[in-house]
Structure formats: C-alpha cells, structure tokens
C-alpha positions as CSV (number, residue, x, y, z in Angstrom):
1,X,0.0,0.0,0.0
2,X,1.1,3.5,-0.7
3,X,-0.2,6.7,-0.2
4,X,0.4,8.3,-3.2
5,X,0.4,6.6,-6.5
6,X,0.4,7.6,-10.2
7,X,-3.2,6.8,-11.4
8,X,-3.1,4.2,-14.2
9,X,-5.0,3.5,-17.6
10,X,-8.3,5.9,-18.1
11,X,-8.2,7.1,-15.1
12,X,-5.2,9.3,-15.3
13,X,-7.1,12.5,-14.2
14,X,-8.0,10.9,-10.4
15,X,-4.9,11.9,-7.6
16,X,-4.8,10.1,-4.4
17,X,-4.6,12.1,-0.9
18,X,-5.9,10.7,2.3
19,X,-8.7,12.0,4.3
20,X,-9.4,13.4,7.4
21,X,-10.4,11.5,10.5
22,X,-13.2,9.5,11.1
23,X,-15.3,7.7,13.3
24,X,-14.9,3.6,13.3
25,X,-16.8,0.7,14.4
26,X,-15.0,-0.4,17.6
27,X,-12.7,-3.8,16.5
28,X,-14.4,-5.8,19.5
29,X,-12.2,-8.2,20.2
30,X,-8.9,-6.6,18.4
31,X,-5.5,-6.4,19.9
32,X,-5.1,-3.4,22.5
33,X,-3.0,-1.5,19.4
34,X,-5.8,-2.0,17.6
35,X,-8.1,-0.3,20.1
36,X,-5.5,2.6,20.6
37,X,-5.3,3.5,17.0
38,X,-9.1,3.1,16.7
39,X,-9.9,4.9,19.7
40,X,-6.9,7.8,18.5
41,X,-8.8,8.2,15.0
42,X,-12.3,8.5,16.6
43,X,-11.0,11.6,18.4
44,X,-9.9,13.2,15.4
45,X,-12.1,16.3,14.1
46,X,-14.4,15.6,11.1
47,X,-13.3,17.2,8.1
48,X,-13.9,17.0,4.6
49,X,-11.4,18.4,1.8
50,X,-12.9,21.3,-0.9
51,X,-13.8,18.9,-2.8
52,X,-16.1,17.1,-1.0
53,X,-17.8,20.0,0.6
54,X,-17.9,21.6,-2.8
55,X,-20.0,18.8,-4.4
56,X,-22.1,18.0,-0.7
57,X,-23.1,22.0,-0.8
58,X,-24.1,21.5,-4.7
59,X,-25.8,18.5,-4.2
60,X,-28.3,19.6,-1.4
61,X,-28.6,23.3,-3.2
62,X,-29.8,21.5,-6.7
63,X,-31.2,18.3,-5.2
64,X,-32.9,19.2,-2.4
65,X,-31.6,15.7,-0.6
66,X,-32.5,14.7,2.7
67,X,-29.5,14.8,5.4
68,X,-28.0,10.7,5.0
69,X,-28.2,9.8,8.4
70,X,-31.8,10.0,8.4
71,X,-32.2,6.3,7.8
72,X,-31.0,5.8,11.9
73,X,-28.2,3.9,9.8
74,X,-24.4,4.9,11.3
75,X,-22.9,6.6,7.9
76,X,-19.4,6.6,8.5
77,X,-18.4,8.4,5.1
78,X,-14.4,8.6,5.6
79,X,-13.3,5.2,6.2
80,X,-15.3,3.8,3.0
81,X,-14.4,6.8,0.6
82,X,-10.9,6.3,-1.5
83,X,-8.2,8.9,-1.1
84,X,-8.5,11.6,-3.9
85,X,-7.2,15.1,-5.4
86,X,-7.3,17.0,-8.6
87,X,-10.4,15.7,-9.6
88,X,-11.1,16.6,-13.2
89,X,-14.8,15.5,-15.2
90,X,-16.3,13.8,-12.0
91,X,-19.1,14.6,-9.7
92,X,-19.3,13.2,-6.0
93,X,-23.1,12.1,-5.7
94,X,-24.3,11.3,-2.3
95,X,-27.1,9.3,-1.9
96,X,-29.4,8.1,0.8
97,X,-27.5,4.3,0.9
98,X,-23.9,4.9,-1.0
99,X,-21.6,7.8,-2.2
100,X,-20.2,7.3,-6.3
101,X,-17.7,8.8,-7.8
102,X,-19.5,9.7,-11.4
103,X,-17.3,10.4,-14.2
104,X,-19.5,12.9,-16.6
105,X,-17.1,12.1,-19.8
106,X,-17.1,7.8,-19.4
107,X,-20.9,8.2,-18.0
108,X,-20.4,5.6,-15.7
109,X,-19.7,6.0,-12.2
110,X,-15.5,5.3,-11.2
111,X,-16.1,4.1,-8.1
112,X,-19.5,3.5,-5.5
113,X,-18.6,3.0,-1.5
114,X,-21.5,2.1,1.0
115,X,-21.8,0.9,4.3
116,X,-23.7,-2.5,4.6
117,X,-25.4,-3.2,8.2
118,X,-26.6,-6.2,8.6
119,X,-30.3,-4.1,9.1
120,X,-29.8,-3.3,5.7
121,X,-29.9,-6.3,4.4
122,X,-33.7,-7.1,5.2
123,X,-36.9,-5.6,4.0
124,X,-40.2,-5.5,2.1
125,X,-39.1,-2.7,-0.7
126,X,-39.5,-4.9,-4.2
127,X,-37.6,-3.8,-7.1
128,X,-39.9,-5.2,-9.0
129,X,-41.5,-1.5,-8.7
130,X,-38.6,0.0,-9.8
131,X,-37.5,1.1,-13.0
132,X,-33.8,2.5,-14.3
133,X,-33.9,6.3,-14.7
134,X,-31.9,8.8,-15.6
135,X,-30.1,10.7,-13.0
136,X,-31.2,14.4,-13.7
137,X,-28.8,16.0,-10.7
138,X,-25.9,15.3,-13.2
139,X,-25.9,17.1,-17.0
140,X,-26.6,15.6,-20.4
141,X,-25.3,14.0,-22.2
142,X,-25.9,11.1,-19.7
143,X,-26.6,7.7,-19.8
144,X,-30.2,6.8,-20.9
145,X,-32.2,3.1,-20.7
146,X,-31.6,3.9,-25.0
147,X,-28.1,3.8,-24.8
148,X,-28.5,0.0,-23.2
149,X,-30.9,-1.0,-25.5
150,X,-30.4,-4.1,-27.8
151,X,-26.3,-3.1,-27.0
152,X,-26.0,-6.9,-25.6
153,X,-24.9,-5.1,-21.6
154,X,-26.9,-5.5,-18.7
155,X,-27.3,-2.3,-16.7
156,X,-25.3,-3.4,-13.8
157,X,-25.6,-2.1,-10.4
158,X,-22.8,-1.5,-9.2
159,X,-24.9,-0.8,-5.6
160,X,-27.4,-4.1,-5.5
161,X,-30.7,-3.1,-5.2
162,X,-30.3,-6.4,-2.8
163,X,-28.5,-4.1,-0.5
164,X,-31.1,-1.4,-0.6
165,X,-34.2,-3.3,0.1
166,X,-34.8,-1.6,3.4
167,X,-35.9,1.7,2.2
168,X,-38.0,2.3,-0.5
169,X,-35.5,6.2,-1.7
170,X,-32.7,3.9,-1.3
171,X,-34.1,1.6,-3.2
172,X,-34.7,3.4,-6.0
173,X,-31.4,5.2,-5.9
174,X,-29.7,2.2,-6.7
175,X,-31.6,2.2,-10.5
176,X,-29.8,5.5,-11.3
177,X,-27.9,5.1,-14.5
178,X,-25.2,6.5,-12.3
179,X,-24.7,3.9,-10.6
180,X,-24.6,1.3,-13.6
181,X,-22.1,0.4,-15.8
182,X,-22.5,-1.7,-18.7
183,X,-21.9,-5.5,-18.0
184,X,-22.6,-8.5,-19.8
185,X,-26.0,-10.5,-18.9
186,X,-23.6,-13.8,-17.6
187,X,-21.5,-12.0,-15.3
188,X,-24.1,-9.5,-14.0
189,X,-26.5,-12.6,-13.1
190,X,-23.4,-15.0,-12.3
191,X,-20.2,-14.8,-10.5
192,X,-20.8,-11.1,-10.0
193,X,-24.3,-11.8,-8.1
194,X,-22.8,-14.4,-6.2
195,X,-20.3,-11.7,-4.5
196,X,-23.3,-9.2,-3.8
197,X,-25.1,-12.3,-1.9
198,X,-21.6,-13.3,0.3
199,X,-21.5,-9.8,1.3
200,X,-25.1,-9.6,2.2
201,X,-24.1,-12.9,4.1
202,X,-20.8,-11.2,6.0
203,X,-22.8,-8.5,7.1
204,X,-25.4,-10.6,8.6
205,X,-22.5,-12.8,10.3
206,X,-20.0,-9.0,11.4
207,X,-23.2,-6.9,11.6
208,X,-21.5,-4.6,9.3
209,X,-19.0,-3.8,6.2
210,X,-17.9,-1.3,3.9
211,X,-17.8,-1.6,0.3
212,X,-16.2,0.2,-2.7
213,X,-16.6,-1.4,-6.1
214,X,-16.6,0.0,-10.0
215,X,-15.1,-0.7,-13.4
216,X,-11.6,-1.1,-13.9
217,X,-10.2,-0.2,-17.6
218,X,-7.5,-2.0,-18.9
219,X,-7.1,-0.9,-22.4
220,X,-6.2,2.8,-24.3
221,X,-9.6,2.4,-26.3
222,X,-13.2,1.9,-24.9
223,X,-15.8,0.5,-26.4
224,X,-19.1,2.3,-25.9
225,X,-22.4,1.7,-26.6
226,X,-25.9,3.9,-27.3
227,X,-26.2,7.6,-28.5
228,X,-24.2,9.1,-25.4
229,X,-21.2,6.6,-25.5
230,X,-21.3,5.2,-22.6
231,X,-18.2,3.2,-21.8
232,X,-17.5,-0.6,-21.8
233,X,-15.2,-1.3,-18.7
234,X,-13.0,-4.2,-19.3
235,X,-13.2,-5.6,-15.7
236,X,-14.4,-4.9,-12.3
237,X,-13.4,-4.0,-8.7
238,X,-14.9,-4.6,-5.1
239,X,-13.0,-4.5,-1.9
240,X,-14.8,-5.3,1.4
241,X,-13.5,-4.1,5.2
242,X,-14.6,-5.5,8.2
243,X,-13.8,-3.5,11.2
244,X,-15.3,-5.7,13.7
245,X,-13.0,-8.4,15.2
246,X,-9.8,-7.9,14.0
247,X,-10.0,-5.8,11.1
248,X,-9.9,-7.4,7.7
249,X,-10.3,-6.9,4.2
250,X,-10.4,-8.4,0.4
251,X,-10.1,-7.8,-2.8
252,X,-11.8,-8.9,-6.4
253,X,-11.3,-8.2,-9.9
254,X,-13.9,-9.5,-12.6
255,X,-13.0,-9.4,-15.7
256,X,-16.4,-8.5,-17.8
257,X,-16.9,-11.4,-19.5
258,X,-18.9,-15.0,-19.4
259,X,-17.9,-18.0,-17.5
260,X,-18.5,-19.6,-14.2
261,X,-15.9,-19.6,-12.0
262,X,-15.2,-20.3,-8.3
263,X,-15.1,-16.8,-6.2
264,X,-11.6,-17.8,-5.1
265,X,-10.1,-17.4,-8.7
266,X,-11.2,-13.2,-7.9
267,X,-9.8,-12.7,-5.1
268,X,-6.9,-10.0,-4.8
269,X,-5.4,-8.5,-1.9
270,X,-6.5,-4.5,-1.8
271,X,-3.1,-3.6,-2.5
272,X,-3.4,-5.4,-5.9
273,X,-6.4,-4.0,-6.6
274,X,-5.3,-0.3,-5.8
275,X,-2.2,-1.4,-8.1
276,X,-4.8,-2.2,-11.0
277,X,-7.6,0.9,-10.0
278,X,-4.7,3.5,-8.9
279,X,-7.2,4.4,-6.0
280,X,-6.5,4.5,-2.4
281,X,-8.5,2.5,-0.9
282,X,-9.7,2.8,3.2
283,X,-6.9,5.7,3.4
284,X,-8.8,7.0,6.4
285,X,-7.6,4.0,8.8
286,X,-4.7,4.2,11.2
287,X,-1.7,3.4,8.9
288,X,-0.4,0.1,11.0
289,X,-3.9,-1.4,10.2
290,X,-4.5,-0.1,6.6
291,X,-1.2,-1.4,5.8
292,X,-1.5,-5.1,7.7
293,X,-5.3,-5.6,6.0
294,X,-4.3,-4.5,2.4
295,X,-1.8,-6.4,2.2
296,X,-2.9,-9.7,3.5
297,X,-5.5,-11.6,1.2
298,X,-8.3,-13.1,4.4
299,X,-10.7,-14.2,1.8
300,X,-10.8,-17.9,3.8
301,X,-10.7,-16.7,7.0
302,X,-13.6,-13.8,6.2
C-alpha cells in the first residue's frame, strides 16, 4: 500500500490524498494496538477536503436531498471513501445508501462505496417496482435506458438493489444510471451476483461492512455503446472491510466477460487492486492497520 500513487489506464485525471479523521466501528475483540489507533482516530475532528464540501453544498442546493443519516443507519463516510485530489470530469453524488464517484465524460460512475449493516440487508421494498432512470442531478449528455438497448450489456448495479431493500429512496437510488455500468447479462446474473449475496451474508454474520466497487479499464480504447457513449469497462473492482473483530479486508477483480468460475479465482489483496484501479482504498484508517489488511489476502478466514 502506498499513499500516493500515479493513477493508471483511463483514469489518469484521479490523484490520491488521504482523508481526514473518522469515526470507526469499535474492533471488538482486536488487539489493545488496535483499540488505541481506533480509539486515537475517533477523536480526530471531522473534516472534509474542498472537494467534497464543494460537491455536498451543490448536491443539497440542486437536489434538495435529505440529510443521509436520516435512515437511523451509522454513515461513517471517511473510512469507506478512497483517497482523492485534482479531480477533473467527475461529480461526487451522495445518496441516501452509497456515495459514487460519477465520471461525466465515461458516463459511468469510477467508483460506488457504501456501508452495509446487517439491518440493511432485510426488507419488504420490491424492485420489482422499480424502474432504471436517468439521473437528472448530473448534466446531459448522460446515460439513458436507449443507450443500453439491444447493446448486448446489462445495466449493472454497481450498488445491488439487494442491498437497498430496506428503504424504498434507497431503493430506488440504486436504478440511477449513475450507478450502472454496462456489464454482460452472464456475469451480472453470475459470478458477479454471487459476491453481492456473500456480502449480504458477512454482514449478517460481522453486523457490518464497507464496500467500494466499480469498473476497472485496462485498455487505451473503450468501447461504448448507445447515442451518449457510454463506456464498456473491461473488468471490475470490489473490496470489502470489516472492522469488527480484528479488522480485515479483500479484494476482487472481474474481468467482464462469461464464465463460471469459483469466487476464489477473484480474489486479490487491496493492495493489488489499488495497483490495478490507482485508488487508495480505506486511506482513512490508522496506517499500521491499513497497511496489515491490504496487504494480506483473508478471503478464507472472512
């Protein structure tokens, strides 16, 4: 793990800083060096760079959004966010159940964090109700349910609407075209919907975890599909922490294509998956733990 790194691939224009402070689920159980970091970063003042004030001052100005806490759920925004700076063509969208990174030029989101509580993964909301919408807080040209038709992609969540069932806003967040990316129909309904059930699974069995996940782009040219262009990512990303215990954490990278394929052939440490993304993942943690859970791969031991 490193701090800073030279972003890689398409996404050249995204720098990597860490955060300020945040407050943590306490690691129950952890070693007292655990505790003492944990306990040093929960005293740290709140803060959030320009960038994210910026965009959280345009977003309730223009959207009119409710404050995220609302839901009773804990929202603990810094340790879940990757590190970032000089952020050029991308929009910070906060959302009632995640936070995404939304790139206006790819028209795909680069990255969507959440917090999953084990609450949060019960609930009567259907998504049979729901249908996949433009997101009107960001400008045209966007992605539209045209641009995915008869293209051969799936309009992947990149969120699950599995997560999300719990409140009927969230819900319907999650069908926001920017929070999809274009995925093929095997993948989206396969190996990739197996992870989003295992992680509905660890958060019933921690109580809780954080999230990050998005496309990963691996070649100079994109294929896009639709009117608007919407880009084709070659792969995907998801890294899960668990702070509860002794923290741990996991990596996976898709590739976006067909197959079946045991869930161990994905898995990554974080430190290879901030290698292939160029983000900093979970920068907000005390550095002796960031370091020891990014680096080791605890995928059996989850």
């Amino acid at each position: 793990m490193r701090k800073t790194k030279m972003i890689i691939g398409s996404v050249a224009a995204v720098g990597i800083m860490a955060l300020g402070g945040a407050s943590y689920v306490n690691a129950n159980g952890a070693s007292n060096e655990e505790n003492d970091a944990i306990e040093l970063v929960k005293k740290k003042k709140h803060r959030h760079n320009s960038f994210y004030q910026r965009q959280h001052d345009y977003n309730r100005q223009n959207n009119d959004r409710q404050q995220y806490n609302n839901s009773g759920a804990r929202y603990d925004e810094n340790i879940m966010l990757p590190a970032m700076r000089n952020i050029q063509g991308c929009v910070l969208l906060r959302k009632k159940a995640y936070t995404a990174l939304y790139d206006t030029g790819k028209r795909i989101p680069l990255w969507v964090a959440w917090h999953l509580t084990k609450q949060h993964t019960y609930g009567g909301n259907s998504r049979k109700e729901m249908q996949f919408q433009e997101d009107e807080s960001v400008k045209r040209p966007r992605a539209t349910n045209f641009d995915y038709m008869s293209s051969g992609y799936d309009r992947g969540h990149m969120c699950p609407a599995g997560d999300n069932k719990w409140d009927r806003q969230a819900l319907r967040e999650t069908f926001l075209f920017t929070n999809c990316c274009p995925q093929l129909h095997s993948l989206n309904s396969g190996d990739w919907n197996d992870l989003e059930i295992q992680c509905r699974e660890w958060a019933r069995r921690y109580g809780d975890i954080y999230i990050v996940c998005g496309p990963v782009f691996m070649n100079r040219q994109h294929r896009t599909i639709g009117k608007n262009r919407v880009v084709v990512p070659e792969a995907f990303f998801k890294v899960v922490l668990c702070m509860n215990g002794t923290p741990r954490a996991v990596g996976f990278i898709y590739r976006n294509e067909g197959g079946r394929h045991k869930m161990m052939s994905y898995v990554n440490s974080v430190d290879e998956v901030e290698r292939i993304t160029g983000f900093d993942f979970f920068a907000a943690l005390p550095d002796n733990i960031e370091r020891r859970v990014e680096a080791n791969v605890d995928f059996r031991n989850f």
